[in-house]
FISESE-702476 format. One record per residue (C-alpha): residue number from 1; residue in three letters; x, y, z. Coordinates in steps of 0.001 Angstrom, whole numbers, plus 500000, padded with zeros to 6 digits. Last residue first. Layout:
% residues N
[NUM, 'ala', [X, Y, Z]];
...
END
This chain:
% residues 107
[107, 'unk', [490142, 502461, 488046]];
[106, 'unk', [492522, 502872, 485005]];
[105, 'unk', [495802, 501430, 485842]];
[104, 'unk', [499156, 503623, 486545]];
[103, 'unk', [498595, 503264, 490333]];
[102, 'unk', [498426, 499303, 490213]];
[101, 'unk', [501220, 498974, 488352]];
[100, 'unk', [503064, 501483, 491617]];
[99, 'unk', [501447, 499311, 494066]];
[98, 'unk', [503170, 495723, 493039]];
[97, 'unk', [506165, 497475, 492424]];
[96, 'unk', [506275, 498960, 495674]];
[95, 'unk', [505249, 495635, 497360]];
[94, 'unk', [508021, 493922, 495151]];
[93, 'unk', [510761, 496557, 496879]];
[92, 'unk', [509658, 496171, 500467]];
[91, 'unk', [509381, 492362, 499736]];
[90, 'unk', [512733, 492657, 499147]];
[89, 'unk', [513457, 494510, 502277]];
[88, 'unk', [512031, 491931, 504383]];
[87, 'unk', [514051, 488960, 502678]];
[86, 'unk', [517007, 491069, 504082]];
[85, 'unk', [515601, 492198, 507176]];
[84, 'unk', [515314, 488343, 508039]];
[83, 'unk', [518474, 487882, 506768]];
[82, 'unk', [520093, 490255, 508848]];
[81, 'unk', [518127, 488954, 511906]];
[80, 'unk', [519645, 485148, 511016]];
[79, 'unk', [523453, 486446, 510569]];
[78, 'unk', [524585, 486835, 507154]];
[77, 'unk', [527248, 484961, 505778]];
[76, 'unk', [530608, 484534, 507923]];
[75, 'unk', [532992, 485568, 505121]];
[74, 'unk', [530749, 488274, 503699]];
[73, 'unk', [530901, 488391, 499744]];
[72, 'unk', [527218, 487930, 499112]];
[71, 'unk', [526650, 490179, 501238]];
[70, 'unk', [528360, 493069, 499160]];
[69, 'unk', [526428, 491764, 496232]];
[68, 'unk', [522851, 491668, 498103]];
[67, 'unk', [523669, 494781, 499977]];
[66, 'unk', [524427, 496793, 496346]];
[65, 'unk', [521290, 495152, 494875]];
[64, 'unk', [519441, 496689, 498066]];
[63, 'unk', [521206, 500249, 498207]];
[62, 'unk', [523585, 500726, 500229]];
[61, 'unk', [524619, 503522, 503609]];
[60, 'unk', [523098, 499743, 505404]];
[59, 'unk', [520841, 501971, 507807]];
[58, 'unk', [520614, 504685, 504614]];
[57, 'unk', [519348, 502353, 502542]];
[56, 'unk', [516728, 500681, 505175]];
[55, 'unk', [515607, 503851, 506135]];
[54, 'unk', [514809, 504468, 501860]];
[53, 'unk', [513114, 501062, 501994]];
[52, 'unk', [510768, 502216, 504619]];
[51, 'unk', [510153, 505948, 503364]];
[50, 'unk', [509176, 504247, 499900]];
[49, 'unk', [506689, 501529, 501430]];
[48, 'unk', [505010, 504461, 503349]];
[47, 'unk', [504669, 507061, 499894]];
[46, 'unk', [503851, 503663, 497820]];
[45, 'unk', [501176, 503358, 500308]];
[44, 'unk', [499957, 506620, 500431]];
[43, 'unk', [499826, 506925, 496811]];
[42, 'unk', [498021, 504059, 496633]];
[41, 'unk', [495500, 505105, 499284]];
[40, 'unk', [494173, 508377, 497290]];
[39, 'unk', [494098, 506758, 494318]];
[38, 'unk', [491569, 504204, 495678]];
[37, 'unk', [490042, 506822, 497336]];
[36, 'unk', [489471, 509207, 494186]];
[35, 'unk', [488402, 506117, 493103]];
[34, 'unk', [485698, 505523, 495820]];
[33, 'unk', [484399, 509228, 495232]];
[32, 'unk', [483955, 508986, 491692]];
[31, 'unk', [481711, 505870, 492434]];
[30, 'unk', [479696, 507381, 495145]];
[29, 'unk', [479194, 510573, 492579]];
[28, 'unk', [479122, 513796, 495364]];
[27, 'unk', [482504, 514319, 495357]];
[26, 'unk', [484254, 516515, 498050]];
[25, 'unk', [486757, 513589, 499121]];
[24, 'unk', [486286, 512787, 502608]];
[23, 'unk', [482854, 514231, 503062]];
[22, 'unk', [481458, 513050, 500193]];
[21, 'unk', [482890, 509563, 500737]];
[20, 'unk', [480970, 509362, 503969]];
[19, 'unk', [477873, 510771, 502782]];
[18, 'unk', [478140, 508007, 500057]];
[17, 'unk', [478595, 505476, 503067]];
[16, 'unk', [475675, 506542, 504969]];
[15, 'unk', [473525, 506512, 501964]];
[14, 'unk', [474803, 502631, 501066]];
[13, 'unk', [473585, 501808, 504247]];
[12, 'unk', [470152, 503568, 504265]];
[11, 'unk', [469694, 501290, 501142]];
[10, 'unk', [470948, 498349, 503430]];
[9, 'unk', [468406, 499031, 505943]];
[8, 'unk', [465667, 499397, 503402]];
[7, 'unk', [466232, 496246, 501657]];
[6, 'unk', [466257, 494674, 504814]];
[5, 'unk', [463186, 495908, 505843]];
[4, 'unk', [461841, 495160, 502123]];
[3, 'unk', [462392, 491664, 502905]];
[2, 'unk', [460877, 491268, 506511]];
[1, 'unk', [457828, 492465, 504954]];
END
């Protein structure tokens, strides 16, 4: 008994999560639905991780190969927050790369 009751929960469950997805997306097929998701929140993220490395552009007025060589060059080196944003900014740019493959797959 205690079996189909949690059978029965977690069938309810899944319900309230397709009339979730229905509601957000307009799609009736659960698994349509959770791609149109998917899709959904990878071009949000690469839209996010795009605005932050373009902020980071125009802060430095280069781009992030440009900052790397013109750092390079700086008598002093960087300074410890500069590096920081540095190493942050290239992860920027690998994130973006990272989301962008997974984009272009087949869900």
């Amino acid at each position: 008994m205690q079996q189909i009751n949690t059978m029965e929960k977690k069938i309810s469950e899944l319900a309230d999560i397709q009339k979730v997805f229905e509601k957000i997306t307009g799609e009736n097929d659960i698994n349509k639905a959770f791609q149109e998701l998917i899709k959904d929140y990878f071009k949000a993220k690469i839209f996010q991780l795009k605005i932050q490395i373009t902020q980071l552009e125009t802060k430095w007025r280069l781009t992030y190969e440009e900052f790397e060589k013109e750092s390079a060059s700086w008598e002093n080196g960087m300074t410890y927050e500069i590096e920081q944003e540095y190493y942050h900014w290239g992860e920027l740019l690998t994130e973006l790369e990272h989301f962008i493959k997974l984009s272009l797959r087949p869900i």
